[in-house]
N, C-alpha and C positions, 0 to 999 in steps of 0.2 A: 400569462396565457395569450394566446393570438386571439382566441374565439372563445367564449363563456356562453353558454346557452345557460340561462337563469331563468328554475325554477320547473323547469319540464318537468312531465310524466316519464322517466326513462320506463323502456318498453324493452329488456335488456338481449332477448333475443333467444334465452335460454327455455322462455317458460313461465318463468316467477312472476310473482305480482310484481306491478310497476310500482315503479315510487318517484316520489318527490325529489330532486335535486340540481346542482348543477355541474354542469360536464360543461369540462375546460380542456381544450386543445391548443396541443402547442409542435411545433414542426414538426405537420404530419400524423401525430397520434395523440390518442385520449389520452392528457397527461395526469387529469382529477378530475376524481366524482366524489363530492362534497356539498355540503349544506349553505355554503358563502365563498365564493370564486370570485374575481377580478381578474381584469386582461383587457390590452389594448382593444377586444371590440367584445361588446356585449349585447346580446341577443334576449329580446324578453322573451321567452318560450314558455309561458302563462297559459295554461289550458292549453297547451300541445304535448303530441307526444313524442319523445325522441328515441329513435329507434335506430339496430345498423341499418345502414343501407340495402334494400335488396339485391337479391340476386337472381339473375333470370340462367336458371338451369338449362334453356333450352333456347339459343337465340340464332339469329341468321344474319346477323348484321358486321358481316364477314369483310362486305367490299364498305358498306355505306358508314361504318365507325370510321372507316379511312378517307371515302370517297365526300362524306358530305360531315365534317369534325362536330359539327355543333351538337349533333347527334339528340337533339331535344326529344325524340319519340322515349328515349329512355330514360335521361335525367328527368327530365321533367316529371315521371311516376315515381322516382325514387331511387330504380336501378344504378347501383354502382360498380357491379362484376357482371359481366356475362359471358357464356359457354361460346365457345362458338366450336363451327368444323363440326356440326351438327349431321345426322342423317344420312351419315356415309360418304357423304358429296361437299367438298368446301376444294381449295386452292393451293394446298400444301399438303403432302410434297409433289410436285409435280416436274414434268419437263415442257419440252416447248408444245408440243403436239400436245400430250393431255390437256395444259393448260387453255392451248387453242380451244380444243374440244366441251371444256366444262365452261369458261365464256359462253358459248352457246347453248349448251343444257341450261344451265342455271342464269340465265337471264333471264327467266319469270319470277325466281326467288330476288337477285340480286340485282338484276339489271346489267347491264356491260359496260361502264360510264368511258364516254368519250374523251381519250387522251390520259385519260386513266395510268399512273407509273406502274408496270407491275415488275415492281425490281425485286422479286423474291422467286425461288425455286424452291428452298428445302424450310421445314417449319421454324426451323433457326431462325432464319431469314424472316419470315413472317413474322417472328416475336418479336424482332426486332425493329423491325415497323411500326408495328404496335407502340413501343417503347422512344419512338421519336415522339409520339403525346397525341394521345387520344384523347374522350372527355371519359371514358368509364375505367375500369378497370377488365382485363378478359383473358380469359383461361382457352387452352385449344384443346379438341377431340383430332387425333390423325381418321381422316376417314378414311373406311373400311373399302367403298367403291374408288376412291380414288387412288389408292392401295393397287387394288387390280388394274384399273387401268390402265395404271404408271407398268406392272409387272405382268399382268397377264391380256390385258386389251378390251375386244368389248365382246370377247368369244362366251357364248352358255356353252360352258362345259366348265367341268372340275378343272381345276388349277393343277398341273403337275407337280410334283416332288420339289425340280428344281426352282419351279413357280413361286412354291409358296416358301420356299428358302428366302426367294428372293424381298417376299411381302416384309416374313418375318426380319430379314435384314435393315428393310426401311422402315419397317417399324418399329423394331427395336434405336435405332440412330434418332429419329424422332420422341421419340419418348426422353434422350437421354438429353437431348435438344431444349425438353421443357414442355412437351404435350402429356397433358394430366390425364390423357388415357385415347380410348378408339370407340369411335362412332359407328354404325350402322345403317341404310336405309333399304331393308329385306323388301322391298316392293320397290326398287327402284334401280334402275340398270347402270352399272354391270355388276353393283353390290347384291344385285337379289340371287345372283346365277353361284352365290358359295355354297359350298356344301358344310354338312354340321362341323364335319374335320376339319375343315378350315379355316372355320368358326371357333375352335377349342383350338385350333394351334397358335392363332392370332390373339387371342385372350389369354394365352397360357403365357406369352410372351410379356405382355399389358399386364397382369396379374405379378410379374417377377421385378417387373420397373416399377413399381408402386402403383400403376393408373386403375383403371375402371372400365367398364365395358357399358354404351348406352346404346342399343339398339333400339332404334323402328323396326321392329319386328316383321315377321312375314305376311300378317293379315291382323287388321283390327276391326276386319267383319267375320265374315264366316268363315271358322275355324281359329276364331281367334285364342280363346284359352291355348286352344293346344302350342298355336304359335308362343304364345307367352311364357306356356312349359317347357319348349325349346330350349327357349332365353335363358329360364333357371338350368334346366339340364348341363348347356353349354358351359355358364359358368362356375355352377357346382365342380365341373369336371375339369374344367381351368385352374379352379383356385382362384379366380377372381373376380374380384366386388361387383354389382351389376345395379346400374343406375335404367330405369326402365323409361325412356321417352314419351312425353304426351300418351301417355297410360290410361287411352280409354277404350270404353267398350262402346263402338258405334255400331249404325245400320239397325234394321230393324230385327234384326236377328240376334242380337244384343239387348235387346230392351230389359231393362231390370237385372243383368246380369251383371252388378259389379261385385254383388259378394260372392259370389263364387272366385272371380279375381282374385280376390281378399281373401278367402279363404285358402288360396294356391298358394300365394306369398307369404300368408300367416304359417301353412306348413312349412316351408321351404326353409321362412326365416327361424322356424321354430327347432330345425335340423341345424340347423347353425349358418345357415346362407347371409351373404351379406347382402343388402337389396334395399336402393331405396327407388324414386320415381318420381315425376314429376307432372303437373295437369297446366293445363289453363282454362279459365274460369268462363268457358263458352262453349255454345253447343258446335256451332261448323267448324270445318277444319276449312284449312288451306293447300294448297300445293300450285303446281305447274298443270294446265289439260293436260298434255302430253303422256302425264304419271296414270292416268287409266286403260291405257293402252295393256294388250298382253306383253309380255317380258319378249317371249318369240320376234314378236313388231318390233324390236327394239334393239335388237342383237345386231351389232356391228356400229352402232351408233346413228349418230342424227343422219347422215345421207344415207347410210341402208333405211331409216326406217323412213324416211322421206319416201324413196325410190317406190319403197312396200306401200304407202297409200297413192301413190300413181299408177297402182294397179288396182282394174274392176274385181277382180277372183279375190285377189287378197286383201284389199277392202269389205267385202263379204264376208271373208273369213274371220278379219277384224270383229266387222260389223254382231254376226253372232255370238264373241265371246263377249264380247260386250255387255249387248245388249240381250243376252238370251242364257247364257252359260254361269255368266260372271268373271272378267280375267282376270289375271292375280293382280294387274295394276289397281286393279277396281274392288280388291281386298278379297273377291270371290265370291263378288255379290252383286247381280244383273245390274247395271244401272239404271240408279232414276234420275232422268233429263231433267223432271220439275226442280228437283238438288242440287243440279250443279250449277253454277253462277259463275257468269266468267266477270272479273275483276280487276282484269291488267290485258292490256292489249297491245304489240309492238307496233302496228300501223294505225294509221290514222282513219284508213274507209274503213275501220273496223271499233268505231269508238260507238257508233252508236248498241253496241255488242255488251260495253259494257253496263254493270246492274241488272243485266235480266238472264234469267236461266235459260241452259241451251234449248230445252221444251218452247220458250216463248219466243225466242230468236227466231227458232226453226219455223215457228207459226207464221209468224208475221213477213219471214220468207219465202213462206208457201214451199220450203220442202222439209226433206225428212232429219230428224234429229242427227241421225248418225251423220248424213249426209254434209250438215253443217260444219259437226264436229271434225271431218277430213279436211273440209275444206278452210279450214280455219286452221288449223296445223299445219297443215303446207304452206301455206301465205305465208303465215308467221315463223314458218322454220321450226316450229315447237314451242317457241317463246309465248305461249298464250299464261298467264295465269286464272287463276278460279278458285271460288269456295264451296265447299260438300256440306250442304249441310243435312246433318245424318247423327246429330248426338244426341243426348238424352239427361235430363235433368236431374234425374233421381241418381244415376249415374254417375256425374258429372260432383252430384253433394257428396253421396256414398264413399269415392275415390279421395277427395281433397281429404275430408274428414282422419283417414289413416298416420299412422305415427311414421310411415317413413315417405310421408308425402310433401314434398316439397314445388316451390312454382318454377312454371317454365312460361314464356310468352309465345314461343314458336311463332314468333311474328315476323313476317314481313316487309321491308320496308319500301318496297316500291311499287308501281302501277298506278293503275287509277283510281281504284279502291281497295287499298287493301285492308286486310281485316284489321278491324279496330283493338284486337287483342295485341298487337305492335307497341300502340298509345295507351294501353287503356288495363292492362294486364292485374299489373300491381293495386291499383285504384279500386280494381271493380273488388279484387277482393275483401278489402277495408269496407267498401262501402256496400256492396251485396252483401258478401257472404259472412261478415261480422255484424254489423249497424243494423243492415235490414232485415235478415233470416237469420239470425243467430247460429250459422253452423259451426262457427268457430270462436273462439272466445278471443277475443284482440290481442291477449298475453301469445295464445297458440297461433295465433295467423302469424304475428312475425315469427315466433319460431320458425314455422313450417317455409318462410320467404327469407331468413336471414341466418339462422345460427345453424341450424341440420344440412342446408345447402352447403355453408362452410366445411362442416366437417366430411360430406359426401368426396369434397375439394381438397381435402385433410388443409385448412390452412390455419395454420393456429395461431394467427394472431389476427384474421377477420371475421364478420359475423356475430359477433359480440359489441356492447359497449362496456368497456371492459379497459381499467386503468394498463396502459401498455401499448392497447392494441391502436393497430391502424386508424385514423379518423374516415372510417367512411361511413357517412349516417346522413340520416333522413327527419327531417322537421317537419311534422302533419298535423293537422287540426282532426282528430277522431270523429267531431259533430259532421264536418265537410268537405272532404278529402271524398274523391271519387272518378270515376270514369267520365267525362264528355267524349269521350271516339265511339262514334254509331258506322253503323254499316252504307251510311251516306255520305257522312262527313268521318272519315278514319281519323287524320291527321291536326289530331284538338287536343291539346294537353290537357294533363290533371287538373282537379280543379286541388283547393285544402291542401298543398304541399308547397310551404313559402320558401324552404332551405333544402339543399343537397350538398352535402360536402364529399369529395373524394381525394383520400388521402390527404384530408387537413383543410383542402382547398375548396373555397363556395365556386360549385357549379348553377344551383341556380340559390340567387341572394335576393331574399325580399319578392321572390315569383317571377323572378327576371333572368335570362339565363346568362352569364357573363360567360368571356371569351375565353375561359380557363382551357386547357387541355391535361391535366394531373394524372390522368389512366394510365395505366403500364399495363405489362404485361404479368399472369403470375404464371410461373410455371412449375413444374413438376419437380421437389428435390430429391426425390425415391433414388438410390441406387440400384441395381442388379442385382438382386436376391442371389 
C-alpha cells in the first residue's frame, strides 16, 4: 500500500454504523479494508474518523481553483469535489463579448484576477484546464444565463424559436463535452428573463444527456413555495432530475415555513419525481449589491443599468421597488438596510464600508440608505459584494434534516469579508449540527455530505470508502473537528482535520497543506437518450 490509515473509525458514507479498521490506498484508490494493512506509509488514525471526502454541491470557486491553486478555503474542511457553473452565471461556454461582460458581473463572486489566462471558450475547454491539476476534484453546471447571453443577449423578453434552438444546440454540445447538467440563477440577469418553456426545453435537453437541473429559483422570499413548485413542475415535465440550490426558506415571511417545503418535495418525490437539494449550515446568504436591484434596471447589462442609476426619475423608480414594493432582485420582499452588509468592496475610499449594514453606512453618512446604495454601485461598476441576513434556524435544522438533503457551501471566495461559510461549511456541520445539537447523527451527516451528493453526480466510484473506489477521504477527530471562519475573521481553516487525501494524494498531511495538485476534472459520461 502507499498509505494505511490504521485503526480508524471508517464513517463509510452510506449510512451504516462505523467500524473499526484499516483502509489502505494504493495508486489512487482504496485498494483494502481490513483488520491489519501495511504500506510504505502508515497513518495512526486512533480515535479518528475516516470518511469520503466531501462534496460541496454548490460552490463558486470557478476562477479561484485556478487563479489561486492552493485552494486551502476547501481542502483544508475536507472538500474534495465541487460543483461549480453554479447559479446560472459561470464562464463557459462563452465568446469574447459575454466573457468581457460576466468579468464584470461576477466580480463580486469571483473577482477578475489580473493577468489572469483565460485560454478557454467552450466547457471542453474549461475541463480541461481543470485537468492541467487542480487541488480538488470539480464537476461543471452549463449555466443557464450564460446560455442566453451567448444566444439571446441581455434582452427581457422570451427567446425566439430560433433562440432557443440555438441554447439548446450549445447545450446539448456541452453536456456532451462533460457538464453533469444546467444551472440556473431565476433572480439574476438575463437568467431570470426565461420563461417556463424555456425552462422545460432546456431541461428536456439535460434530462436526455444524463445531467440534472439546479436552479436558484425565482424567489426565496415572498412567493417562494410557489417558486419552488415551478422547479418541480418544470422538471416533472422535462423528465429530468432536479437538484434544488441553497434550498431555503428566508425573510420573515418565511419564518417557520420549511415543512410545508418538505411537504411539496415529499409529494412530488412520492409521484416519482426525482429531487434532491442542497443547504448550508448558516443563516445569511451572500451575493453581489447589484443582485437586489429590479430585473427592468438591469436589462441590457452593466452600462444600461449604470446609465439607469445616473438618472433622478429612474433612481426613484428604483428607489420604490426596492424599498417599498419589493423587486424581484430583492426576492419580493421590501428591503431591510439593517440586513444587508456589504462585505467586498472594489475600491479602496470605500473600505471603511466594509462590516457594516447599508442602514449604518448611510447614518454615519448623514444620507439616505437607498441613496448610498446608488451611489456605491456606480463607483464600483456593480462590483460591490454583501451579506442578507434573513435566515431562520428552525428552518435551516428542518431542511438539513431531509433524506434528500445534501451540502453545498455557496461560498465565496473573495473580498474582504467574505462569508465564513467558504472556510467553514463542512466543519460547522460535524461540529454544530452532529456534536452540539444532535440534529444528525455523524453516520447520517456524512452521508448527507459524501455518498447521496455522489450519486446526485451519478459517480460510481466516488463517495464511498469502498475497496475499488477512488481515494478521495477525509481524516477528522469527531471530539474536535470544527469551524474557526467567523464573520470577522472568514479566512481561518478547520480546526480537527489532520489528512485530506484526493485521488490517493495527501492534500493536507499532518494539518499542513502540501503543494499537491491531484484534482481533475469529472465529467458527465451520459450519452443521448
Amino acid at each position: 500500500m502507499d498509505i494505511v490509515f490504521r485503526g480508524a473509525l471508517v464513517v463509510d458514507g452510506t449510512g451504516a454504523p462505523g467500524y473499526r479498521a484499516d483502509v489502505g490506498v494504493r495508486a489512487g484508490r482504496i485498494a483494502a479494508i481490513d483488520a491489519r494493512l501495511s504500506g510504505r506509509r502508515e497513518v495512526d488514525a486512533g480515535g479518528l474518523v475516516l470518511a469520503p471526502g466531501f462534496v460541496d454541491m454548490h460552490s463558486h470557486s470557478d476562477l479561484q481553483v485556478l487563479a489561486n491553486p492552493e485552494h486551502l478555503a476547501k481542502v483544508s474542511q475536507g472538500v474534495t469535489t465541487e460543483v461549480l457553473g453554479q447559479d446560472g452565471l459561470s464562464y463557459a461556454p462563452v465568446d469574447d463579448a459575454v466573457l468581457a461582460a460576466l468579468r464584470g458581473q461576477l466580480a463580486g463572486w469571483n473577482d477578475d484576477p489580473e493577468g489572469f489566462d483565460w485560454d478557454w471558450r467552450s466547457v471542453g475547454e474549461y475541463l480541461d484546464r481543470l485537468d492541467r491539476g487542480v487541488a480538488v476534484n470539480a464537476a461543471y453546471l452549463v449555466p443557464q444565463g450564460t446560455l442566453r447571453m451567448l444566444c439571446v443577449g441581455w434582452d427581457d423578453r422570451p427567446a425566439t424559436d430560433a433562440e432557443l434552438a440555438a441554447m439548446k444546440t450549445v447545450l446539448a454540445e456541452s453536456l456532451r463535452q462533460g457538464a453533469m447538467g444546467l444551472s440556473s440563477g431565476l433572480t439574476y440577469t438575463p437568467g431570470m428573463y426565461a420563461s417556463e418553456r424555456e425552462l422545460v426545453e432546456l431541461c428536456r435537453v439535460t434530462g436526455e444527456w444524463g445531467g440534472y437541473y439546479s436552479p436558484h429559483h425565482r424567489s426565496y422570499g415572498a412567493g417562494a413555495l410557489e417558486a419552488y413548485a415551478e422547479m418541480v413542475a418544470v422538471t416533472r415535465e422535462a423528465d429530468c432530475p432536479l437538484h434544488l440550490a441553497h434550498a431555503t426558506m428566508n425573510f420573515e415571511v418565511n419564518r417557520g415555513r420549511a415543512g410545508e417545503l418538505l411537504t411539496l418535495l415529499d409529494d412530488a418525490i412520492a409521484a416519482g419525481a426525482d429531487i434532491t437539494l442542497d443547504t448550508y449550515p448558516y443563516l445569511p446568504g451572500a451575493t453581489y449589491l447589484s443582485a437586489l436591484l429590479p430585473s427592468w434596471s438591469s436589462e441590457g447589462g452593466a452600462d444600461a443599468t449604470l446609465r439607469r442609476l445616473s438618472d433622478v426619475d429612474t433612481r426613484e423608480r428604483i428607489r420604490r421597488e426596492v424599498e417599498d414594493t419589493g423587486s424581484d432582485g430583492c426576492h419580493g420582499v421590501p428591503v431591510d438596510w439593517a440586513a444587508i452588509e456589504i462585505n467586498g468592496v472594489r475600491r479602496s475610499e470605500h473600505a471603511h464600508l466594509v462590516g457594516l449594514s447599508v442602514a449604518e453606512s448611510a447614518r454615519r453618512a448623514g444620507v439616505a440608505p437607498a441613496e448610498l446604495f446608488f451611489d456605491v454601485l456606480t463607483a464600483e461598476r456593480l462590483g460591490t459584494s454583501c451579506l442578507m441576513h434573513v435566515g431562520h434556524e428552525d428552518n435551516v435544522r428542518a431542511i438539513m434534516r431531509h433524506p434528500a438533503h445534501t451540502g453545498g457551501s455557496d461560498g465565496l471566495l473573495v473580498g474582504d469579508r467574505p462569508h465564513p461559510r467558504a472556510w467553514g461549511t463542512f466543519p460547522r456541520y460535524l461540529a454544530r449540527y452532529v456534536r452540539e445539537l444532535g440534529v444528525l447523527s455523524l453516520e447520517e451527516c456524512v452521508a448527507h455530505l459524501t455518498g447521496r451528493a455522489a450519486r446526485r453526480l451519478r459517480l460510481t466510484d466516488r463517495g464511498l470508502v469502498r475497496e475499488g473506489y477512488a481515494a478521495d477521504l477525509v481524516l477528522f477527530d469527531p471530539e474536535t473537528v470544527a469551524d474557526t471562519a467567523t464573520f470577522d475573521e472568514p479566512r481561518q481553516a478547520a480546526a480537527g482535520i489532520p489528512y485530506v487525501v484526493v485521488n490517493g494524494v495527501p492534500v493536507i498531511d499532518g494539518g499542513t497543506r502540501t503543494d499537491a495538485l491531484p484534482g481533475r476534472s469529472l465529467r458527465n459520461t451520459g450519452s443521448h437518450a
